[in-house]
VOKERO-789100 format. One record per residue: x, y, z of N, C-alpha, C in turn; residue number from 1. Coordinates in nm, 2 decimals, m for minus. Layout:
BEGIN
+--------+--------+--------+--------+--------+--------+--------+--------+--------+-----+
!   n.xx !   n.yy !   n.zz !  ca.xx !  ca.yy !  ca.zz !   c.xx !   c.yy !   c.zz !  nr !
+--------+--------+--------+--------+--------+--------+--------+--------+--------+-----+
!      X !      Y !      Z !      X !      Y !      Z !      X !      Y !      Z ! NUM !
...
+--------+--------+--------+--------+--------+--------+--------+--------+--------+-----+
end
This chain:
BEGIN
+--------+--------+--------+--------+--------+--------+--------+--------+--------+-----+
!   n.xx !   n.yy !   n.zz !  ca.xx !  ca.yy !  ca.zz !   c.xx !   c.yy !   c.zz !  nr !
+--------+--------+--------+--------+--------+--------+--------+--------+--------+-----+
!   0.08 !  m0.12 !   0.00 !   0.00 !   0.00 !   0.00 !   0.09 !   0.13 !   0.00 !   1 !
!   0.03 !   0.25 !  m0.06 !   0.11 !   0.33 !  m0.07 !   0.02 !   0.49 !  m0.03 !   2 !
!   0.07 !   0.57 !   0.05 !  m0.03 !   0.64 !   0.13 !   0.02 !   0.81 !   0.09 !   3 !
!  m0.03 !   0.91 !   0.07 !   0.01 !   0.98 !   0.02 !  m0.08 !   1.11 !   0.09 !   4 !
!  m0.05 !   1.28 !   0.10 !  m0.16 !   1.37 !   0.18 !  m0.16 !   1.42 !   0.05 !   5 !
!  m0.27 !   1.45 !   0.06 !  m0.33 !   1.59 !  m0.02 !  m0.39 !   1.69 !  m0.02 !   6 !
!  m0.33 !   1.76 !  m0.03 !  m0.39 !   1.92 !   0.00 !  m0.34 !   2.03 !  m0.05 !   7 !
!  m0.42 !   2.18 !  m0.02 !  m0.40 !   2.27 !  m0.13 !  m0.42 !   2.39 !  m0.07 !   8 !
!  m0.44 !   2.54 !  m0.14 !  m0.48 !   2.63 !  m0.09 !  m0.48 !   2.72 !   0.06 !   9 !
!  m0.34 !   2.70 !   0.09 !  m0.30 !   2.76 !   0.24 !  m0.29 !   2.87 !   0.23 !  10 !
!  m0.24 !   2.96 !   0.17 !  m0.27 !   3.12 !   0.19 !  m0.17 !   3.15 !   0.34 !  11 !
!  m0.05 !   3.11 !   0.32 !   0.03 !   3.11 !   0.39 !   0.14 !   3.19 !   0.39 !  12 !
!   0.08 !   3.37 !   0.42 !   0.01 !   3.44 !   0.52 !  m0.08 !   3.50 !   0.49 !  13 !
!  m0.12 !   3.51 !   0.36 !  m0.19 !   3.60 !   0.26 !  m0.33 !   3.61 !   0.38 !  14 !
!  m0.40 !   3.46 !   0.39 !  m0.50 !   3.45 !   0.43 !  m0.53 !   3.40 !   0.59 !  15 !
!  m0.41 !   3.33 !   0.64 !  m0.42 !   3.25 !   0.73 !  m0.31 !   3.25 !   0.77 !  16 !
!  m0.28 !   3.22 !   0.92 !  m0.14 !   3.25 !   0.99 !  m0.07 !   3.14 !   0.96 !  17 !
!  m0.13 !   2.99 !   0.98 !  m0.08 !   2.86 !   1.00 !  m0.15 !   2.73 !   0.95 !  18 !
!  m0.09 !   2.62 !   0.94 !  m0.21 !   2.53 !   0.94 !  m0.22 !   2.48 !   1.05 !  19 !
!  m0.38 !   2.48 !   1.10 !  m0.48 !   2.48 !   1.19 !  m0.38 !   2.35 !   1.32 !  20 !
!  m0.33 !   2.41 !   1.44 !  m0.24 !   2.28 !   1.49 !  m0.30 !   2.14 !   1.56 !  21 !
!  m0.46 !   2.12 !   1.51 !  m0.48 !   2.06 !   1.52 !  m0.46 !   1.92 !   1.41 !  22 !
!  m0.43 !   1.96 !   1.28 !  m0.38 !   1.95 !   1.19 !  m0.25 !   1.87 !   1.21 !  23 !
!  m0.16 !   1.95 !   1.26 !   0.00 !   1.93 !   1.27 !   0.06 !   1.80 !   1.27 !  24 !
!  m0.01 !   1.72 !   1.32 !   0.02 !   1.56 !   1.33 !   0.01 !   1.47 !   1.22 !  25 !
!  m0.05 !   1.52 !   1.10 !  m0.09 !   1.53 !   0.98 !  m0.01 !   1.52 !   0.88 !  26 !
!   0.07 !   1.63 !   0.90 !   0.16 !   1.68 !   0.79 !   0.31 !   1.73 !   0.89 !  27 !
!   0.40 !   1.55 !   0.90 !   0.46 !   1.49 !   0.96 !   0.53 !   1.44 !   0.83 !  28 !
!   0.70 !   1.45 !   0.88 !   0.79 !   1.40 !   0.79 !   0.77 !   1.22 !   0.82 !  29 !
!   0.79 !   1.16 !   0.66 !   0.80 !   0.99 !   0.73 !   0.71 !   0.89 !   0.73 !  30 !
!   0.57 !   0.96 !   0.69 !   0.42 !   0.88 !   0.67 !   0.40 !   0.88 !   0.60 !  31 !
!   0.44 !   0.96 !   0.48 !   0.40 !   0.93 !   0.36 !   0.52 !   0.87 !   0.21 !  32 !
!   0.43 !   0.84 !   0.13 !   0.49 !   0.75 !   0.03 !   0.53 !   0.90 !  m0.09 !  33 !
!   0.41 !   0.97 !  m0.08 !   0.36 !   1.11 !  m0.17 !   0.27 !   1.20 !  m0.17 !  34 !
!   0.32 !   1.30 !  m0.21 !   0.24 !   1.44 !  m0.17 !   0.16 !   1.48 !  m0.28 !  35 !
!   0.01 !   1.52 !  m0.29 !  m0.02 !   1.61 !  m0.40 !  m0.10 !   1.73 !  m0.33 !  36 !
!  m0.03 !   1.84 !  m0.41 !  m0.11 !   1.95 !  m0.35 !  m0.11 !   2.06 !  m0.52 !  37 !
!  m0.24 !   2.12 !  m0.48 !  m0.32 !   2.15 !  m0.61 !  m0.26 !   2.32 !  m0.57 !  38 !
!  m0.18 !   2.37 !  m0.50 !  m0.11 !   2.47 !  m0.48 !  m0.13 !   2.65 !  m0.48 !  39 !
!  m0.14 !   2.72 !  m0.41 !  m0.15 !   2.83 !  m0.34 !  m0.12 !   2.77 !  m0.20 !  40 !
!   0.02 !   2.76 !  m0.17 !   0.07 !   2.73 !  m0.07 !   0.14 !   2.91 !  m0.04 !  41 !
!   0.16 !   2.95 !  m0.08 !   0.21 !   3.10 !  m0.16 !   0.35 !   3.15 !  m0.11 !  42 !
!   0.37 !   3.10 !   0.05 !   0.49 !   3.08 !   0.10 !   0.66 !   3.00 !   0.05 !  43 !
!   0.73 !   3.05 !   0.00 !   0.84 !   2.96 !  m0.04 !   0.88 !   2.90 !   0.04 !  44 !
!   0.91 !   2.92 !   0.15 !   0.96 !   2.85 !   0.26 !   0.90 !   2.74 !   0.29 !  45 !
!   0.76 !   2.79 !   0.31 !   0.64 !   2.66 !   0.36 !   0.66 !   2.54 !   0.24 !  46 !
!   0.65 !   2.62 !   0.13 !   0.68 !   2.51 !   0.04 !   0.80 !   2.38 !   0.02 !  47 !
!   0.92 !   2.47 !   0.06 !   1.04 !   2.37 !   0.07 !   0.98 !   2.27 !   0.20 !  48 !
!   0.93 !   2.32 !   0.30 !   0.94 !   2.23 !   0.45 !   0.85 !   2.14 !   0.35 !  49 !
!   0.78 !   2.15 !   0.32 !   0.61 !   2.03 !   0.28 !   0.66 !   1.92 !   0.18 !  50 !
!   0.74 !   2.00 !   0.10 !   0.84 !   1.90 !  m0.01 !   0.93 !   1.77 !   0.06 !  51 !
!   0.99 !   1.80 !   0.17 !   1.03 !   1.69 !   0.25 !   0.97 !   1.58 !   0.37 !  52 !
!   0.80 !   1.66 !   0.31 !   0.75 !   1.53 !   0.36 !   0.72 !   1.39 !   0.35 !  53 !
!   0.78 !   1.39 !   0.17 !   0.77 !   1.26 !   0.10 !   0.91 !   1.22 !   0.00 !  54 !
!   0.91 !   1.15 !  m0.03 !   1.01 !   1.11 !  m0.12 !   0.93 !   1.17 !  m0.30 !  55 !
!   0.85 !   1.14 !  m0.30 !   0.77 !   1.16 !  m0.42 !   0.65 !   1.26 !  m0.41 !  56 !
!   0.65 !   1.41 !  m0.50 !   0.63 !   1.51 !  m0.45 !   0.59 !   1.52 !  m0.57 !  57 !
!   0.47 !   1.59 !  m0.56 !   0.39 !   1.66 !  m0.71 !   0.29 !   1.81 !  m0.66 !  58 !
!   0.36 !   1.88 !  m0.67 !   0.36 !   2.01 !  m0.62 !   0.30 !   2.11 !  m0.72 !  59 !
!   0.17 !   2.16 !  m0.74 !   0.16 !   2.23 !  m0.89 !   0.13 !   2.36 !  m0.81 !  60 !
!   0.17 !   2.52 !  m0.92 !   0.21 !   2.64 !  m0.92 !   0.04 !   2.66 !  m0.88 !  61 !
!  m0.02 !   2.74 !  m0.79 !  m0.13 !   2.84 !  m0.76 !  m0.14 !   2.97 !  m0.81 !  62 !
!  m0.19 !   3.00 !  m0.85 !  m0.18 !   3.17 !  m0.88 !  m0.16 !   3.28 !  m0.79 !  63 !
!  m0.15 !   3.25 !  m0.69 !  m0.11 !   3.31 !  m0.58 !   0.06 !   3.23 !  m0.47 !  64 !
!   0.11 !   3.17 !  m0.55 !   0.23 !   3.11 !  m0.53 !   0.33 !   3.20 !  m0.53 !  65 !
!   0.46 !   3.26 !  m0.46 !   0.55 !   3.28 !  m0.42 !   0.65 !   3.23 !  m0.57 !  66 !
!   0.69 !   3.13 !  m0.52 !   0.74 !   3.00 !  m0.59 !   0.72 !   2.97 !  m0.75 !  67 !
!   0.70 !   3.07 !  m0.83 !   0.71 !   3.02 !  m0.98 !   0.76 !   2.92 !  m1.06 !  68 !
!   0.82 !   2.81 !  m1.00 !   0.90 !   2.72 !  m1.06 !   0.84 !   2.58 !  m1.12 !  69 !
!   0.71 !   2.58 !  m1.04 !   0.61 !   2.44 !  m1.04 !   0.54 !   2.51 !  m1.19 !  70 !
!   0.46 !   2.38 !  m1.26 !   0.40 !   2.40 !  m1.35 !   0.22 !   2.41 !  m1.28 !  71 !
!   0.16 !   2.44 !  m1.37 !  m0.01 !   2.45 !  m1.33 !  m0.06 !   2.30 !  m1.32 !  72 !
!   0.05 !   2.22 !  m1.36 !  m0.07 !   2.10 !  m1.39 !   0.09 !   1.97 !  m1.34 !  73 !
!   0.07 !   1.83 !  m1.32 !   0.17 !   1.68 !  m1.33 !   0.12 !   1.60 !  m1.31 !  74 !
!   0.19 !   1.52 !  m1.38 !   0.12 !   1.36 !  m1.30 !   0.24 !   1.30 !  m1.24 !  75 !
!   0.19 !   1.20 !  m1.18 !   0.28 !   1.10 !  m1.12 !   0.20 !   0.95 !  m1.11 !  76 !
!   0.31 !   0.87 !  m1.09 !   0.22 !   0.72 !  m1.07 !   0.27 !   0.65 !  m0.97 !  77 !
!   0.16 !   0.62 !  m0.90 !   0.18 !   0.57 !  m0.77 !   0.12 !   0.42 !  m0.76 !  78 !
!   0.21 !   0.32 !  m0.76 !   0.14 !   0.17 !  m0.73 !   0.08 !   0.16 !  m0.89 !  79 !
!  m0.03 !   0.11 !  m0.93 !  m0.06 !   0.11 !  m1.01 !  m0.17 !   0.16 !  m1.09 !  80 !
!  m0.15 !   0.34 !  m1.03 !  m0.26 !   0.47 !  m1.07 !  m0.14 !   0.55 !  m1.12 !  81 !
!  m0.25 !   0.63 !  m1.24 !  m0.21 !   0.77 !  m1.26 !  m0.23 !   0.89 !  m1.19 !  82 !
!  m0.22 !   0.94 !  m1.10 !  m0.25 !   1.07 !  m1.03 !  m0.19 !   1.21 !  m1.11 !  83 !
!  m0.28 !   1.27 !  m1.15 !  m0.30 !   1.38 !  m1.22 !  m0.35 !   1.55 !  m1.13 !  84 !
!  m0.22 !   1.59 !  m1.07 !  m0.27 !   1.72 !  m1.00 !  m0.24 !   1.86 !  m1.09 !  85 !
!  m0.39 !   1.92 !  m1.06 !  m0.34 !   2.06 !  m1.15 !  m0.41 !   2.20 !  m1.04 !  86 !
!  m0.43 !   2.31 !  m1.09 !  m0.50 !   2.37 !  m1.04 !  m0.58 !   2.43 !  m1.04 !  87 !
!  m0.63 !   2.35 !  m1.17 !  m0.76 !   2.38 !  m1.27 !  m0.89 !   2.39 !  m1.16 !  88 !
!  m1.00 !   2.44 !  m1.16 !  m1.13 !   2.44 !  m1.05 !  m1.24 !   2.39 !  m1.18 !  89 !
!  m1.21 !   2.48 !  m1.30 !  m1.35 !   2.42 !  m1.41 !  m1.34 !   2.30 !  m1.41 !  90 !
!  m1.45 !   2.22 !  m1.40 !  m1.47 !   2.08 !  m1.38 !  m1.47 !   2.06 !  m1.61 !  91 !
!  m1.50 !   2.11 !  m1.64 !  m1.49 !   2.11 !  m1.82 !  m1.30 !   2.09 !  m1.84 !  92 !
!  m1.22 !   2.18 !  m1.76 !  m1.13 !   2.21 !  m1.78 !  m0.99 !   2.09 !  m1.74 !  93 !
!  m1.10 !   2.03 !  m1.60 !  m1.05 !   1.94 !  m1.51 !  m1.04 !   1.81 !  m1.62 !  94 !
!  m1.15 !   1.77 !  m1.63 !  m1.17 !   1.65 !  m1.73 !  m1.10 !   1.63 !  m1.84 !  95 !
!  m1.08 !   1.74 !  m1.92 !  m1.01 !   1.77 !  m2.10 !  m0.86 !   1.74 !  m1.99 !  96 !
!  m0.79 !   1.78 !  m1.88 !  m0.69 !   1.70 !  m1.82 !  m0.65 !   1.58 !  m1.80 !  97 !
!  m0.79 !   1.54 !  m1.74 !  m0.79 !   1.39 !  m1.74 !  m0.75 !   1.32 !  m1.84 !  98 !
!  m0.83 !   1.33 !  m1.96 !  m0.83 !   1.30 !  m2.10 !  m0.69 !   1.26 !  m2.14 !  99 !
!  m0.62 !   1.41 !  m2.13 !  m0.49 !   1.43 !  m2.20 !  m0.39 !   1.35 !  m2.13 ! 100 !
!  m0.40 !   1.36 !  m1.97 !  m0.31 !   1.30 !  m1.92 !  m0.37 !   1.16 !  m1.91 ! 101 !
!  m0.41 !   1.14 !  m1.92 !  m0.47 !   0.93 !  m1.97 !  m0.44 !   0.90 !  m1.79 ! 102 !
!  m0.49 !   0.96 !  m1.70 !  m0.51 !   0.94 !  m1.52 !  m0.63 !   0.88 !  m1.47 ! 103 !
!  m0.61 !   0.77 !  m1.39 !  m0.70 !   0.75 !  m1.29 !  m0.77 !   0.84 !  m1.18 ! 104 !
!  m0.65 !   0.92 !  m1.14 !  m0.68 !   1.01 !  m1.06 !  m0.68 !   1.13 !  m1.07 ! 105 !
!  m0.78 !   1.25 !  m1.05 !  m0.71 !   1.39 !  m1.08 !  m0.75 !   1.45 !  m0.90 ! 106 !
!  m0.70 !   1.53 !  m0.90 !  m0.66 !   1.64 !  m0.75 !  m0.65 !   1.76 !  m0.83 ! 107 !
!  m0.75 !   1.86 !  m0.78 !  m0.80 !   1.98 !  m0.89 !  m0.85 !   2.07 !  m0.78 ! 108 !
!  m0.86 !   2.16 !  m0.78 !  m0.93 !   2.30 !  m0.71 !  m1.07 !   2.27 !  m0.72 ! 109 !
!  m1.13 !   2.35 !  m0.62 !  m1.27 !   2.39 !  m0.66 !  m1.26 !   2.54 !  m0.60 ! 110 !
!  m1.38 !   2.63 !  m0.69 !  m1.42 !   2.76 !  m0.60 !  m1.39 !   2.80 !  m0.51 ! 111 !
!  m1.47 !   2.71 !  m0.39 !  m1.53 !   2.72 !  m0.28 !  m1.45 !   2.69 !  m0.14 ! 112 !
!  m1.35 !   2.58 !  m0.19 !  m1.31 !   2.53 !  m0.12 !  m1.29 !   2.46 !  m0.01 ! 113 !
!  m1.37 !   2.36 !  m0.06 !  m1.44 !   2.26 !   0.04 !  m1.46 !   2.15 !  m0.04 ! 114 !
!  m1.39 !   2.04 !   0.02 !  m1.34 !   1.90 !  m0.02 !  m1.41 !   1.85 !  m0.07 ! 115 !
!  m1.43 !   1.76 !  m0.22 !  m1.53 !   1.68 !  m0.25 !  m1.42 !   1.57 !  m0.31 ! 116 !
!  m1.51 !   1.43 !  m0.32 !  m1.45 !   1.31 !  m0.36 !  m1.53 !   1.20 !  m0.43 ! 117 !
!  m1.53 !   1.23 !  m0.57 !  m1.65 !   1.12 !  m0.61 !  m1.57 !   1.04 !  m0.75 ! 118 !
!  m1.65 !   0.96 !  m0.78 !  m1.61 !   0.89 !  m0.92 !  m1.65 !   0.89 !  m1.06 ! 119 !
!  m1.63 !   0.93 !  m1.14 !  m1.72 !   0.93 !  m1.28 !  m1.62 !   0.87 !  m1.39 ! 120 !
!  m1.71 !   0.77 !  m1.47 !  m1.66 !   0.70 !  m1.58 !  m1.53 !   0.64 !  m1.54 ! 121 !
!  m1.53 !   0.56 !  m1.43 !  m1.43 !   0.53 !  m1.38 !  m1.28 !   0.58 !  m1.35 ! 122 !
!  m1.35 !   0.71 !  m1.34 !  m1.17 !   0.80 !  m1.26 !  m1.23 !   0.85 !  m1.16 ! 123 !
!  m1.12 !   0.90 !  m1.06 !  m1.18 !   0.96 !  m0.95 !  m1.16 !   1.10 !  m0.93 ! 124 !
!  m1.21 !   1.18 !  m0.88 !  m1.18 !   1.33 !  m0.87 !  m1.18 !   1.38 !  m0.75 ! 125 !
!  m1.07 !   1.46 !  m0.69 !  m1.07 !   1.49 !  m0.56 !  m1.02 !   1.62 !  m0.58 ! 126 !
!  m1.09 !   1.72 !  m0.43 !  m1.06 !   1.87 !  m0.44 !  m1.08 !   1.85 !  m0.29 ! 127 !
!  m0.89 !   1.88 !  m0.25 !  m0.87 !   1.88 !  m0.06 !  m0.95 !   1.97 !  m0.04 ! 128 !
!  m0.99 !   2.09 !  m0.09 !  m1.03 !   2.16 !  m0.01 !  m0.91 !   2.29 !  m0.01 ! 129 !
!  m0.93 !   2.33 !   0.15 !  m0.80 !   2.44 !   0.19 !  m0.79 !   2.38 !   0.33 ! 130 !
!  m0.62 !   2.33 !   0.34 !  m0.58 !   2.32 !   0.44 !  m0.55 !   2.38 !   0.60 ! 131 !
!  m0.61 !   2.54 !   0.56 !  m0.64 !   2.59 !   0.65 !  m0.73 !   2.70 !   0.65 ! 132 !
!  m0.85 !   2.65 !   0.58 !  m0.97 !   2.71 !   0.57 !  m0.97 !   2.86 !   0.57 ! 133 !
!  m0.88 !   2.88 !   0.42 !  m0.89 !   3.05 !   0.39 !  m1.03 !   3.03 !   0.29 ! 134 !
!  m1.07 !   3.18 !   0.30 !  m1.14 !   3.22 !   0.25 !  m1.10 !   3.21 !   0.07 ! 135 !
!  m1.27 !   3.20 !   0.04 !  m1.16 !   3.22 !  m0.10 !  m1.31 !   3.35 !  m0.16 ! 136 !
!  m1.33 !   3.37 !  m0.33 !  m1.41 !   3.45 !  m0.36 !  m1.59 !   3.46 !  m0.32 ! 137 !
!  m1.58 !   3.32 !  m0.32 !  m1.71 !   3.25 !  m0.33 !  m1.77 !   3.22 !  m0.15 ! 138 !
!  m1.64 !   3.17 !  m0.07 !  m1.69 !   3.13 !   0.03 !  m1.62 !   3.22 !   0.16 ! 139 !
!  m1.68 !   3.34 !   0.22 !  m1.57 !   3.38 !   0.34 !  m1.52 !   3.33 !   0.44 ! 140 !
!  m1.55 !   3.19 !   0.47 !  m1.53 !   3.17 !   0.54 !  m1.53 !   2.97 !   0.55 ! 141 !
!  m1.43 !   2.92 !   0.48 !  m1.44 !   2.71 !   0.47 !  m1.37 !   2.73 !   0.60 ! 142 !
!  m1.37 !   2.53 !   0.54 !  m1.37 !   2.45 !   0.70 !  m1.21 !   2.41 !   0.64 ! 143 !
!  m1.15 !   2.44 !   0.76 !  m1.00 !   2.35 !   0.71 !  m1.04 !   2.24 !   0.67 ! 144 !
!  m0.95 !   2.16 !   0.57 !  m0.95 !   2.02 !   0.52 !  m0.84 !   1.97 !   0.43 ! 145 !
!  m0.83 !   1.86 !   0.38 !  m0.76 !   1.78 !   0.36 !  m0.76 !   1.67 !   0.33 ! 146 !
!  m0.70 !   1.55 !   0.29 !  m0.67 !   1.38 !   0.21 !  m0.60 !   1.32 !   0.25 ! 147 !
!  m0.61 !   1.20 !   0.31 !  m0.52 !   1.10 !   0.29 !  m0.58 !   1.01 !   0.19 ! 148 !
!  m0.49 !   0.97 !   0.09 !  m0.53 !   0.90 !  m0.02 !  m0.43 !   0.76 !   0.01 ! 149 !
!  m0.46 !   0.65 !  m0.05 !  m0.44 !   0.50 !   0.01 !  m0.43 !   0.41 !  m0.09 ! 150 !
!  m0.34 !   0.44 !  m0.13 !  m0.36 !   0.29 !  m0.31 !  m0.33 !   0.18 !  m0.28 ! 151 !
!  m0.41 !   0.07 !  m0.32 !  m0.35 !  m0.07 !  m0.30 !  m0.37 !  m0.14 !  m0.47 ! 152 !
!  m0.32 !  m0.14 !  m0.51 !  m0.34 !  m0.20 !  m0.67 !  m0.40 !  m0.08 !  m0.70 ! 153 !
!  m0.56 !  m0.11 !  m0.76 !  m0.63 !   0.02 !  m0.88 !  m0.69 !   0.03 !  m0.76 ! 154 !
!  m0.70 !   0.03 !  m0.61 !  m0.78 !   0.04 !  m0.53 !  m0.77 !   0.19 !  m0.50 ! 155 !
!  m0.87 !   0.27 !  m0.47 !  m0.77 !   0.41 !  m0.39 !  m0.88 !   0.40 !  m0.24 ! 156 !
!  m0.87 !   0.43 !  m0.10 !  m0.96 !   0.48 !   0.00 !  m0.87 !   0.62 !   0.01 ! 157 !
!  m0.99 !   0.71 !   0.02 !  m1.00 !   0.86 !   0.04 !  m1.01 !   0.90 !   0.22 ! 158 !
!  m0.96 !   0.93 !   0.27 !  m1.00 !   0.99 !   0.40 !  m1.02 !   1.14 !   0.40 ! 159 !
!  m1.07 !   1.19 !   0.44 !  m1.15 !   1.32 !   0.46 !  m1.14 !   1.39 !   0.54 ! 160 !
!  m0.99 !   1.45 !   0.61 !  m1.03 !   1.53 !   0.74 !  m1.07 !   1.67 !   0.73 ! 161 !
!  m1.21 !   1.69 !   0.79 !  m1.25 !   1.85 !   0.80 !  m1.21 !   1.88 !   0.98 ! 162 !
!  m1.17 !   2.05 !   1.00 !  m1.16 !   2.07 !   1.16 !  m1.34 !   2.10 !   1.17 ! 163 !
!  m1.36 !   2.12 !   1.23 !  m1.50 !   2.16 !   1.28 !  m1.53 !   2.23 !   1.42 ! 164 !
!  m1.59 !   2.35 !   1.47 !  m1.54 !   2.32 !   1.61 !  m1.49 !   2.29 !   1.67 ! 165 !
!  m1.33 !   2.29 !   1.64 !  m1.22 !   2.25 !   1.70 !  m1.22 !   2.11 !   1.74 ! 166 !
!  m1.28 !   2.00 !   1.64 !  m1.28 !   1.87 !   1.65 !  m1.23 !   1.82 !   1.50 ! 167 !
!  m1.15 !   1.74 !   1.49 !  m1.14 !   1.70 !   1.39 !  m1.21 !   1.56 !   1.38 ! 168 !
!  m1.31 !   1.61 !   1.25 !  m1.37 !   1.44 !   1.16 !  m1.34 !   1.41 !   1.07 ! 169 !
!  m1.33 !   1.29 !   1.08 !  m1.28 !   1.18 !   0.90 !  m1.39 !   1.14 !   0.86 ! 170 !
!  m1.43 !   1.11 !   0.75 !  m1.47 !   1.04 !   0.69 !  m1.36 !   0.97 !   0.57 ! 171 !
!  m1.42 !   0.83 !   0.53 !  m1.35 !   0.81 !   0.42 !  m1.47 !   0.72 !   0.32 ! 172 !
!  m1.39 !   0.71 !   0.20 !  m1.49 !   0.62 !   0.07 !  m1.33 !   0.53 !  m0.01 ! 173 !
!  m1.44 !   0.43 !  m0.06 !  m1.30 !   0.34 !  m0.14 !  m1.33 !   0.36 !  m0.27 ! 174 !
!  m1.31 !   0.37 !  m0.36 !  m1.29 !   0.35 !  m0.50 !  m1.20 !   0.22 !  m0.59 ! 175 !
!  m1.25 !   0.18 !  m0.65 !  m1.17 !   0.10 !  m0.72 !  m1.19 !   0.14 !  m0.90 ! 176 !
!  m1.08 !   0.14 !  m0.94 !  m1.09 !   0.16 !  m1.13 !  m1.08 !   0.03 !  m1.19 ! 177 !
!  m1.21 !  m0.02 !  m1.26 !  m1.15 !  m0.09 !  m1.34 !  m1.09 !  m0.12 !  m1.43 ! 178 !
!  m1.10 !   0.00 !  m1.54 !  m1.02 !  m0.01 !  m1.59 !  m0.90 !   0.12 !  m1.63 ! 179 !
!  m0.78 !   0.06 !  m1.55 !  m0.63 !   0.18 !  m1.51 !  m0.58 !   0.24 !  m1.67 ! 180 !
!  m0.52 !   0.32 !  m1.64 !  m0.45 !   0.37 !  m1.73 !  m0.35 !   0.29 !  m1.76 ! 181 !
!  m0.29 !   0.23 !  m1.64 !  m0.14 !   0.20 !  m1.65 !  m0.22 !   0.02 !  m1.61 ! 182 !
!  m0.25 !  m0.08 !  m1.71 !  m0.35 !  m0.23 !  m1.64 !  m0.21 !  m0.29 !  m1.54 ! 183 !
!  m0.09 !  m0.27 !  m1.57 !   0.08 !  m0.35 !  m1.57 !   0.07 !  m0.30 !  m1.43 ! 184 !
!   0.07 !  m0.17 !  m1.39 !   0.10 !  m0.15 !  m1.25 !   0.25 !  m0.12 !  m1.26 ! 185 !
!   0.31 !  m0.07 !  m1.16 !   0.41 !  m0.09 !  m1.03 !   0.45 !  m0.05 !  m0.91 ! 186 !
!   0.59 !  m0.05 !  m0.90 !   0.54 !  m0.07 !  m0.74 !   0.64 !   0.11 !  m0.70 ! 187 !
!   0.63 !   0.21 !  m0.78 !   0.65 !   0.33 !  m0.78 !   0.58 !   0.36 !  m0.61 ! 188 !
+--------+--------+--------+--------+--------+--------+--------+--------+--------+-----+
end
């Protein structure tokens, strides 16, 4: 199995002082396999620390990023998925990605900024959310959140943490593709 966080949109200081320290246990060197974050991390600094939380790092540019060096869009392949992060939010925009990048998985923005995780035509689509619930146009005020994503084969389970009340909940969902981009797999 191979375990990876995902997250996006910290506004780090633009919006938000920190990520939320209830969080902090979270986003720990050593737990993970790989990182995707759909990016407006905006801090360079923050960005280098977050980079060493994995060995295998797919970091894409926000429009509000510091850090010009990342592209808008990558993939990577993890176990035997394509994971496709950009920082696309048009779901039209999101998809013609999918497409091109031939992914099981994509990790994409939304507006709002508030986590969603579902499946269509057998790929999966995930949007962490904001890791430390900045505001964005649409919403003054989201819930921090976040991913742990879980591949076993074409398997993926999604975990879901929102803070709430200064409680943190999980939820999670499993997905399975049947049919991968990559059918061969490896052990990336």
């Amino acid at each position: 199995m191979k375990r990876g966080l995902v997250f996006g949109d910290m506004f780090i200081p633009q919006r938000e002082g920190s990520i939320p320290e209830e969080f902090n246990q979270y986003f720990e060197k050593g737990v993970y396999d790989f990182i995707a974050t759909t990016g407006n991390i905006t801090s360079k600094s923050l960005a280098a620390s977050l980079k060493t939380l994995a060995k295998q790092v797919c970091m894409v540019e926000g429009g509000y990023d510091e850090d010009k060096c990342s592209e808008a869009e990558d993939t990577i392949t993890v176990g035997g998925l394509r994971i496709h992060v950009t920082s696309a939010s048009d779901m039209n925009e999101v998809k013609a990605e999918q497409l091109r990048s031939n992914s099981d998985i994509v990790v994409h923005k939304n507006g709002d900024h508030s986590p969603t995780a579902f499946q269509k035509d057998d790929r999966i689509f995930l949007s962490p959310g904001s890791a430390t619930g900045a505001f964005s146009l649409s919403t003054p005020s989201a819930v921090p959140s976040f991913m742990i994503l879980d591949i076993e084969g074409f398997a993926a389970t999604i975990y879901k943490y929102t803070l709430e009340d200064g409680e943190v909940a999980v939820t999670h969902k499993k997905f399975t593709i049947l049919n991968p981009s990559n059918p061969e797999g490896d052990d990336n």
